[in-house]
LOVEX-887864 format. One record per atom (N, C-alpha, C): residue number from 1; residue in three letters; chain; x, y, z. Coordinates in steps of 0.2 Angstrom, whole numbers, plus 5000, padded with zeros to 4 digits. Each point is the difference from the previous one (the first is absolute). Layout:
<sites>
+-----+-----+-------+------+------+------+
!   n ! res ! chain !    u !    v !    w !
+-----+-----+-------+------+------+------+
! NUM ! Ala !     A !    X !    Y !    Z !
...
+-----+-----+-------+------+------+------+
</sites>
This chain:
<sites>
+-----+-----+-------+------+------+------+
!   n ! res ! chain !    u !    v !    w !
+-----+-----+-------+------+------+------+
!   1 ! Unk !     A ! 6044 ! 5426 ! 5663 !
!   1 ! Unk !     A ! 5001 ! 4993 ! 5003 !
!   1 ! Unk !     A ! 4993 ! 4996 ! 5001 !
!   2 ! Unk !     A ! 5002 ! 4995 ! 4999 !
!   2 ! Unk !     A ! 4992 ! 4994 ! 4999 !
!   2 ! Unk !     A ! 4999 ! 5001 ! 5007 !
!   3 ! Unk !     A ! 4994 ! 4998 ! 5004 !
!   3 ! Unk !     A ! 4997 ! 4999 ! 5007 !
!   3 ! Unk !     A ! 5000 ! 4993 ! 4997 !
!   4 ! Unk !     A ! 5004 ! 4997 ! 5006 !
!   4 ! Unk !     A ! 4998 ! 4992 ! 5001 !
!   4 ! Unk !     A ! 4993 ! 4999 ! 5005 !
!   5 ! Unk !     A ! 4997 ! 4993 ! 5000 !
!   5 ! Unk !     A ! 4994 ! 5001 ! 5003 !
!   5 ! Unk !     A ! 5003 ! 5000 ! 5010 !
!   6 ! Unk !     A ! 5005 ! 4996 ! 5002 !
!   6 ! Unk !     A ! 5003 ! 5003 ! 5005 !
!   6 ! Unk !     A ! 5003 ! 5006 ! 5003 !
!   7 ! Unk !     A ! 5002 ! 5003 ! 4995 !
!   7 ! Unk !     A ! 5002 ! 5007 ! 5000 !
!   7 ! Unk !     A ! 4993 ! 5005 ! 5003 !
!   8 ! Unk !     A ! 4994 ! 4996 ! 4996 !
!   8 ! Unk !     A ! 4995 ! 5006 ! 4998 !
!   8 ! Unk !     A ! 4997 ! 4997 ! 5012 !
!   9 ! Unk !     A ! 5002 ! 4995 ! 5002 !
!   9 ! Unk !     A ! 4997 ! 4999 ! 5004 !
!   9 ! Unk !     A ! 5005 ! 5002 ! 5005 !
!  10 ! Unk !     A ! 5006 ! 5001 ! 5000 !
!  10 ! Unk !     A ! 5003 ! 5002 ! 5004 !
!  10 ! Unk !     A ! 4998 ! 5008 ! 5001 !
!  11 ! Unk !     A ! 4999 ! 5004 ! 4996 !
!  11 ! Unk !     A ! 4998 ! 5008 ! 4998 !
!  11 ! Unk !     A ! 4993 ! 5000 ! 5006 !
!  12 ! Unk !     A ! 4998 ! 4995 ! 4998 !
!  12 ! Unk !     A ! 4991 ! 4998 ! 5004 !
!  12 ! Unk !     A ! 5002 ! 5000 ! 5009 !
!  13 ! Unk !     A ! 5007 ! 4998 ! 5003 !
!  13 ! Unk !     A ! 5000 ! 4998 ! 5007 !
!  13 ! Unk !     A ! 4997 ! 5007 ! 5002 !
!  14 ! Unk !     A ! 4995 ! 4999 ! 5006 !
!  14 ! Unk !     A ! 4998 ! 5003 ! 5005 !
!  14 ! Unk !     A ! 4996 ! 5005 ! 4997 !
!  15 ! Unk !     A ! 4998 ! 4999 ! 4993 !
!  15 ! Unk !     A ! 4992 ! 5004 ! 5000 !
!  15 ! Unk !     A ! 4994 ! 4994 ! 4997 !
!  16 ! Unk !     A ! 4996 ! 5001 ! 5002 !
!  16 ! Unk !     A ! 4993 ! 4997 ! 4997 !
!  16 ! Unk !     A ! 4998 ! 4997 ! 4994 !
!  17 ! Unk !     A ! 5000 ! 4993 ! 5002 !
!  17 ! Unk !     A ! 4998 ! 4996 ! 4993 !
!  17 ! Unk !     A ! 4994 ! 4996 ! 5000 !
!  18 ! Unk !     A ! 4998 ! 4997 ! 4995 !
!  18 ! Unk !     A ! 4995 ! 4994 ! 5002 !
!  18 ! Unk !     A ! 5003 ! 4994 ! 4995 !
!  19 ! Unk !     A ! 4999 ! 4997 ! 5004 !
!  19 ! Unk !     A ! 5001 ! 4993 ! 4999 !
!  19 ! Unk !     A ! 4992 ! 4995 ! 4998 !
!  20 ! Unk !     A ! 5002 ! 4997 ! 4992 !
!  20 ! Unk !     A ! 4993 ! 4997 ! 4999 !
!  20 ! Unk !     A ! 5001 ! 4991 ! 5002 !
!  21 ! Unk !     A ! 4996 ! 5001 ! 5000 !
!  21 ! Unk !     A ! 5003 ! 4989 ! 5000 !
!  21 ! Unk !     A ! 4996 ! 4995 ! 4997 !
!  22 ! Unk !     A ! 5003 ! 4995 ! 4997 !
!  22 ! Unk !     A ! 4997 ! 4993 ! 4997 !
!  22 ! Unk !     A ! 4992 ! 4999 ! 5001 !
!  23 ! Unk !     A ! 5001 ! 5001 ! 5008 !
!  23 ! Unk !     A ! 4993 ! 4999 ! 5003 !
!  23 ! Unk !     A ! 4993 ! 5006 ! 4999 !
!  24 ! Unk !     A ! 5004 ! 5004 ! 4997 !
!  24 ! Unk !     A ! 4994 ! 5006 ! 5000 !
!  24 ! Unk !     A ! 5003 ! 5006 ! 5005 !
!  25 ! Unk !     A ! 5001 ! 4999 ! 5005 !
!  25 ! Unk !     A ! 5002 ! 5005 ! 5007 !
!  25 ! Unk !     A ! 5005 ! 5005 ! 4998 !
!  26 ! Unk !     A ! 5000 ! 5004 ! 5002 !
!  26 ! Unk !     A ! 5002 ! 5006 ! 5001 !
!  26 ! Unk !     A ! 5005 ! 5003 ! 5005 !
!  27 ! Unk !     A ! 5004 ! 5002 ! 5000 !
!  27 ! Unk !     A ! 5005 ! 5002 ! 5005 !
!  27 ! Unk !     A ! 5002 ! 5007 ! 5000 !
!  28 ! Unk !     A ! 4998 ! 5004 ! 5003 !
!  28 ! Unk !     A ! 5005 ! 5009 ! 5001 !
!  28 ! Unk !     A ! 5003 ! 4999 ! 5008 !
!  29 ! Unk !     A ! 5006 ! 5005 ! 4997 !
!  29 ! Unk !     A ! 5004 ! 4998 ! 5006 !
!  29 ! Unk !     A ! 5006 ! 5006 ! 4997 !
!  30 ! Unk !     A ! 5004 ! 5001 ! 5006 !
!  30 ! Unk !     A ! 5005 ! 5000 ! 4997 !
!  30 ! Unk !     A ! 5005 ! 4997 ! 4999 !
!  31 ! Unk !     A ! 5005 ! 4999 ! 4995 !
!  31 ! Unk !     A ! 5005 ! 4997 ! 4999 !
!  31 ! Unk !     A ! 5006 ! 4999 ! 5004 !
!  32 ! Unk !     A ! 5001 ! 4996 ! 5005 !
!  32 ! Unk !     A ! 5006 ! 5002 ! 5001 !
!  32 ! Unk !     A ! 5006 ! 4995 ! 4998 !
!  33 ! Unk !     A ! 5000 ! 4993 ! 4997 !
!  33 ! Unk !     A ! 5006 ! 4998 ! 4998 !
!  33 ! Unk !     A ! 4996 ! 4993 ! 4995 !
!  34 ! Unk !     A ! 5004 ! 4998 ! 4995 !
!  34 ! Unk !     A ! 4999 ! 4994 ! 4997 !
!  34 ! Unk !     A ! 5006 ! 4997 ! 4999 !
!  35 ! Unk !     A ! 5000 ! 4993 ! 4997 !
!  35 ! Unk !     A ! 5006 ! 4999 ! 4997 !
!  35 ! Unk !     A ! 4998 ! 4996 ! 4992 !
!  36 ! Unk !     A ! 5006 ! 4997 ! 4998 !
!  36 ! Unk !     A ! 5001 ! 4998 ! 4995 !
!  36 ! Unk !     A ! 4992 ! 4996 ! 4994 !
!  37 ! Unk !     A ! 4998 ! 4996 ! 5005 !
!  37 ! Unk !     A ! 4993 ! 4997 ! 4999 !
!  37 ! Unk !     A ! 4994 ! 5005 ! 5002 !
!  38 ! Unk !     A ! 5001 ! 5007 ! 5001 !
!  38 ! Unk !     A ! 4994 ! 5005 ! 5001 !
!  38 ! Unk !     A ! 4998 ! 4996 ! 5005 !
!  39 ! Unk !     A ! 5000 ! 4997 ! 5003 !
!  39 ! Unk !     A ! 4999 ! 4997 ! 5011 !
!  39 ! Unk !     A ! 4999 ! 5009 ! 5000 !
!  40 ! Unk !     A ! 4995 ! 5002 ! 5004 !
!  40 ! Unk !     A ! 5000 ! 5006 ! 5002 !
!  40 ! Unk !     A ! 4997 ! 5003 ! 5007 !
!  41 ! Unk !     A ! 5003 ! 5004 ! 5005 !
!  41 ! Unk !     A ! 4999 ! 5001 ! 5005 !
!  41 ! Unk !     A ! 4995 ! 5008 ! 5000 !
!  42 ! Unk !     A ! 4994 ! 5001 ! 5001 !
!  42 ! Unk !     A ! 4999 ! 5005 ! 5001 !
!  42 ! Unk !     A ! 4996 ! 5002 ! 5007 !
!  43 ! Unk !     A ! 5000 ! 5005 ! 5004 !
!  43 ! Unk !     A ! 4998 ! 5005 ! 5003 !
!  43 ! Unk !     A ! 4995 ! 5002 ! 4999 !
!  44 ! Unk !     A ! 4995 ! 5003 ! 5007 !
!  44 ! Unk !     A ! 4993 ! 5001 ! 5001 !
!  44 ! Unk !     A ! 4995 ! 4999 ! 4994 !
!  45 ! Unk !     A ! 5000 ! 4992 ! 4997 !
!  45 ! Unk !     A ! 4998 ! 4997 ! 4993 !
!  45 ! Unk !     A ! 4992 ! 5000 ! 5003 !
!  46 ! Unk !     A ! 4996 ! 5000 ! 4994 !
!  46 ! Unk !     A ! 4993 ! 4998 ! 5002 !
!  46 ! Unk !     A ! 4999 ! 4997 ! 4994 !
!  47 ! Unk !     A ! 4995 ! 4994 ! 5002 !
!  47 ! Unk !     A ! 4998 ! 4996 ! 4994 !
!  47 ! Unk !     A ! 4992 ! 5001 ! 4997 !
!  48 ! Unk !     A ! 5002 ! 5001 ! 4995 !
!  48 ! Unk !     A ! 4993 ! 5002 ! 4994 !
!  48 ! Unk !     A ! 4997 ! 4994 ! 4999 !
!  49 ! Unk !     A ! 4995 ! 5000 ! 4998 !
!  49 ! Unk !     A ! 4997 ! 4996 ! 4997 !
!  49 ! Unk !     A ! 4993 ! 5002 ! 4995 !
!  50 ! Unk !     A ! 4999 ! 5000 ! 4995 !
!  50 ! Unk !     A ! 4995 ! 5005 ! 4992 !
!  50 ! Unk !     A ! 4999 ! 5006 ! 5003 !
!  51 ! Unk !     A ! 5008 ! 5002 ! 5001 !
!  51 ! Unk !     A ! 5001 ! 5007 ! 5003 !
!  51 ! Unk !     A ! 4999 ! 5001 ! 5006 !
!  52 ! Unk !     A ! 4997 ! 4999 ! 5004 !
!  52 ! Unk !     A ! 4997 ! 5001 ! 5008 !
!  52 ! Unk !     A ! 5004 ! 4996 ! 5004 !
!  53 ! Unk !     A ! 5002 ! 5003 ! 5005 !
!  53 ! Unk !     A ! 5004 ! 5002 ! 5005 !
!  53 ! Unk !     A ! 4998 ! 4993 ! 5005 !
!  54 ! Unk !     A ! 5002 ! 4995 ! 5001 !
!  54 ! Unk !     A ! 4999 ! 4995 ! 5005 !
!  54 ! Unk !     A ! 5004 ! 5000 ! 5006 !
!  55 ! Unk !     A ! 5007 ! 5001 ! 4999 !
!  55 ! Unk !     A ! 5002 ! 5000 ! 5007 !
!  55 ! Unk !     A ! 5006 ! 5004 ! 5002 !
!  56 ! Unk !     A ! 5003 ! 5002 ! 5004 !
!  56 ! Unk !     A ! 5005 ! 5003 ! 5000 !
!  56 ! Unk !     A ! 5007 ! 4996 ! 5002 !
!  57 ! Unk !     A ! 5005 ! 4998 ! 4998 !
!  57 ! Unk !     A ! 5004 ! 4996 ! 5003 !
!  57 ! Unk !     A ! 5007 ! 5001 ! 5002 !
!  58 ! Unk !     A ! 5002 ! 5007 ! 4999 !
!  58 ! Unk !     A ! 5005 ! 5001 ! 5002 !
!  58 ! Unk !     A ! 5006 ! 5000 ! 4998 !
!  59 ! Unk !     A ! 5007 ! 4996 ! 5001 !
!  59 ! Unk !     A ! 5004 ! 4998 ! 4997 !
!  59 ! Unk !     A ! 4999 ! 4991 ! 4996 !
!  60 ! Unk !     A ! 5001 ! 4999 ! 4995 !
!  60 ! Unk !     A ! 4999 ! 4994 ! 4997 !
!  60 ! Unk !     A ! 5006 ! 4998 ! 4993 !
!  61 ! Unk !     A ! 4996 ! 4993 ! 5000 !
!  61 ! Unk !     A ! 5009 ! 4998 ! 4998 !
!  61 ! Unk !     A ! 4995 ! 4997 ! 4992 !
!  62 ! Unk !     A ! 5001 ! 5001 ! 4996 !
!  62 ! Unk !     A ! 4997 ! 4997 ! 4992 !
!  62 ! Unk !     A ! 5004 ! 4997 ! 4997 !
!  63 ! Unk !     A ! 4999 ! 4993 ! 4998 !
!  63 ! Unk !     A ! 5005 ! 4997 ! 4997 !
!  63 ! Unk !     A ! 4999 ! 5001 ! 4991 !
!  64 ! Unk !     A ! 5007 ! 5002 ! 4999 !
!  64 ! Unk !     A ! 4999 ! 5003 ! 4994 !
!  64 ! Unk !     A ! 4998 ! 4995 ! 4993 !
!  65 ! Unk !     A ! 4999 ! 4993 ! 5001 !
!  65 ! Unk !     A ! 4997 ! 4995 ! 4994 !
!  65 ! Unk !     A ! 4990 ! 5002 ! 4999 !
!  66 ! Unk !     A ! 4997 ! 5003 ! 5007 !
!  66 ! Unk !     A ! 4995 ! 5002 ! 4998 !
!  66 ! Unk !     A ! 4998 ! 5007 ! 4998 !
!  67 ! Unk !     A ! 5005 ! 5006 ! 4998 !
!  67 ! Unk !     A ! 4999 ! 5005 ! 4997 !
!  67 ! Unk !     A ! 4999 ! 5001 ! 4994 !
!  68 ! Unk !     A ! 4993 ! 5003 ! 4999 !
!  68 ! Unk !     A ! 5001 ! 5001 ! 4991 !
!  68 ! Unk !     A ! 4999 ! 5007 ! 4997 !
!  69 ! Unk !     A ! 5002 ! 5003 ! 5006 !
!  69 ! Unk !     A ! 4999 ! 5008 ! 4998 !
!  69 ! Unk !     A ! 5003 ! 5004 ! 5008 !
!  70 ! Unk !     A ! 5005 ! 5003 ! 4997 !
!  70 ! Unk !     A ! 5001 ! 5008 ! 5003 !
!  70 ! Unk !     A ! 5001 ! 5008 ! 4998 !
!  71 ! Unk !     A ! 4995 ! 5003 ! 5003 !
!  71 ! Unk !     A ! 4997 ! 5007 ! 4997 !
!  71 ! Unk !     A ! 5005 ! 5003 ! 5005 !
!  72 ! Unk !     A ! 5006 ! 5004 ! 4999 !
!  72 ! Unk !     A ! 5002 ! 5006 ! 5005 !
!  72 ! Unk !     A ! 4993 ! 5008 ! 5001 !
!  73 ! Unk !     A ! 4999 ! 5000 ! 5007 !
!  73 ! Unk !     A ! 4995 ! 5005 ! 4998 !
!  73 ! Unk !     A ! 5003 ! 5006 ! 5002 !
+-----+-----+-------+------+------+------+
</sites>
């Protein structure tokens, strides 16, 4: 059976991903819910920036038109 790319993020909820984005930044967190438009909700997220660790943020909401990459880790 094909993995759809939904499918493949569904399999992803509540373990650790990173999130890349448009702007360069970086997101690990875990995943706990998305919807249709990849809008995604993760859990004790910290944002990267040329790899290095700048902040720690918590839960946070990403909207998913700035996403250009998700790595399940």
């Amino acid at each position: 059976m094909e993995l759809r790319p939904l499918d493949a993020l569904n399999e992803a909820r509540n373990k650790r991903v990173l999130l890349e984005l448009k702007n360069g930044k970086q997101y690990i967190g875990k995943l706990k819910s998305f919807d249709i438009h990849i809008n995604t909700v993760l859990e004790d997220a910290e944002e990267h920036v040329d790899g290095e660790l700048k902040r720690k943020i918590g839960t946070t909401f990403i909207r998913g038109d700035t996403i250009i990459l998700i790595s399940i880790e």
